[in-house]
N, C-alpha and C positions, 0 to 999 in steps of 0.2 A: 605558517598559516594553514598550510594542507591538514598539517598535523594536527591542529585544534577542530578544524570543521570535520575531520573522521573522527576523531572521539567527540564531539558533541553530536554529531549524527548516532554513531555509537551508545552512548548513555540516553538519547533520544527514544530510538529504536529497540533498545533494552527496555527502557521505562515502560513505553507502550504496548510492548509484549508481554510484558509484567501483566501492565494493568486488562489486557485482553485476558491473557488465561483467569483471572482473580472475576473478572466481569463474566464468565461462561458459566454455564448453566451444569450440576453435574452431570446433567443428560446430554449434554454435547459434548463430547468430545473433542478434540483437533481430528482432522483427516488422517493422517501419517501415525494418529496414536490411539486409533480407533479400541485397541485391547487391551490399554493401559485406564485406570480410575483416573478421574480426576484429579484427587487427591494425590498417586502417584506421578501421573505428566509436571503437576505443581513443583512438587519434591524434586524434579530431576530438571525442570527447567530451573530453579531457584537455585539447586547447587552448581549446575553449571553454569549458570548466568554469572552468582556469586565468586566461586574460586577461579575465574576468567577473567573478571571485570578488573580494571585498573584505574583507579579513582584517581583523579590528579595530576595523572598521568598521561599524556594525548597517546593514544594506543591504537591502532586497527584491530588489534582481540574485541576491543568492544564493540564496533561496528558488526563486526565478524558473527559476534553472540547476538547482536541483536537482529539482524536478518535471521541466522538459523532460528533464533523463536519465532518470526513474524512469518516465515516461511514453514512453522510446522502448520499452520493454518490453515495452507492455500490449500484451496481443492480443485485438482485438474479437470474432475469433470463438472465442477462449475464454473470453472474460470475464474471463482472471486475468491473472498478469503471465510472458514467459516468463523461464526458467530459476528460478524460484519455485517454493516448494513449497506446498502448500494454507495450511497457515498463514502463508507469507511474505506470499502473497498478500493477506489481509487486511490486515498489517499494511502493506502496499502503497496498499490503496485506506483504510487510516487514515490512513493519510500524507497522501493526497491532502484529502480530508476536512479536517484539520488547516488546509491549507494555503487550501482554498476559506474554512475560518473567521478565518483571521487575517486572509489578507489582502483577504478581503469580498468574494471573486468566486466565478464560478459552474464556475470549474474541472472540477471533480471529477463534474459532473451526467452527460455523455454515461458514463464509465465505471461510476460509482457505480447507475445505472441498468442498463446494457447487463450488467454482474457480478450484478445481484439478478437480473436476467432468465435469463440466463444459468442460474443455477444454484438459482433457489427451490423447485424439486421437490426436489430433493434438503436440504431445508431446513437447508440447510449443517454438515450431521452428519458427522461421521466417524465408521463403527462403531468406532477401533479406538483410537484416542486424544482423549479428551476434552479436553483441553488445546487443541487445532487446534480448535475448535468454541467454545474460551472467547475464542481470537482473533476469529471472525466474530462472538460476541455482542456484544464492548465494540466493534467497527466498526460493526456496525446498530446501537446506541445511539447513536454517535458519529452517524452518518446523518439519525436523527430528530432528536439536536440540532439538526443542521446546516438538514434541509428540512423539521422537523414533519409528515412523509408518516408515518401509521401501520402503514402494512407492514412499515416499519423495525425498529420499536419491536415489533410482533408475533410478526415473526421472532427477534428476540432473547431472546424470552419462550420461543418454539416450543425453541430452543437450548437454553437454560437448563431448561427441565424436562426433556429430556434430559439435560444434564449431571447433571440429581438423581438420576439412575440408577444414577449411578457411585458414587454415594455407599458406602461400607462401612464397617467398624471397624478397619481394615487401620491398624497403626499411629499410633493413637489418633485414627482417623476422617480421613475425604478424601474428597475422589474421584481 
């Protein structure tokens, strides 16, 4: 069962990295590939993605490939991922999360760390869409699963009672 949720996280996380670098712009670059074209990061994630991948097969190679693409993205001194938008980003470092949980390593710590830093004065609010703010609450949850650091878990709370602001009767209640 381990073995089918690391390769579907895998071919998951491959997919999406895929579809990240094909969705960038050729003015942006990844971080980590600042001096390479676009056209060439394409070619060398595709071949490596490709002769790595294990179709069929429950593998951790794929999981494995698919972090090292999602992770050429990250930018340390944004804390998020580039060509990412505030909420992709979260779902970015749940991914990684994810992947530090299945497959029992400490992955995801330099970034998971360096993004709460990064960004906890602004206690991961968006004024203008609440939804982008329900994405970084279920990733600090995801966080405190992960390292039972309470910060995690606090900021998620801090989220969340913002999100109760949103609340109205608009269409037989929401936010």
């Amino acid at each position: 069962m381990i073995a089918l949720k690391v390769f579907h996280f895998g071919l998951v996380t491959g997919i999406a990295a895929f579809q990240i670098l094909h969705a960038s712009s050729p003015t942006k670059t990844p971080h980590k590939s600042e001096s390479l074209s676009q056209q060439q990061v394409e070619q060398t994630f595709t071949s490596s993605f490709m002769s790595r991948i294990s179709v069929g097969e429950p593998s951790r190679i794929n999981s494995d490939v698919g972090m090292e693409a999602l992770h050429r993205f990250y930018n340390p001194q944004t804390g998020l991922w580039n060509t990412a938008n505030w909420w992709n980003a979260a779902n970015a470092l749940e991914a990684t999360i994810d992947y530090s949980t299945i497959t029992n390593t400490n992955f995801c710590k330099s970034s998971l760390t360096n993004t709460f830093e990064k960004h906890k004065d602004t206690n991961f609010l968006n004024p203008w869409l609440y939804d982008d703010e329900g994405w970084w609450a279920l990733t600090w949850i995801k966080a405190y699963d992960l390292t039972g650091d309470p910060q995690y878990l606090a900021m998620a709370k801090t989220i969340f009672e913002d999100m109760k602001g949103g609340w109205d009767a608009t269409c037989g209640s929401g936010v």
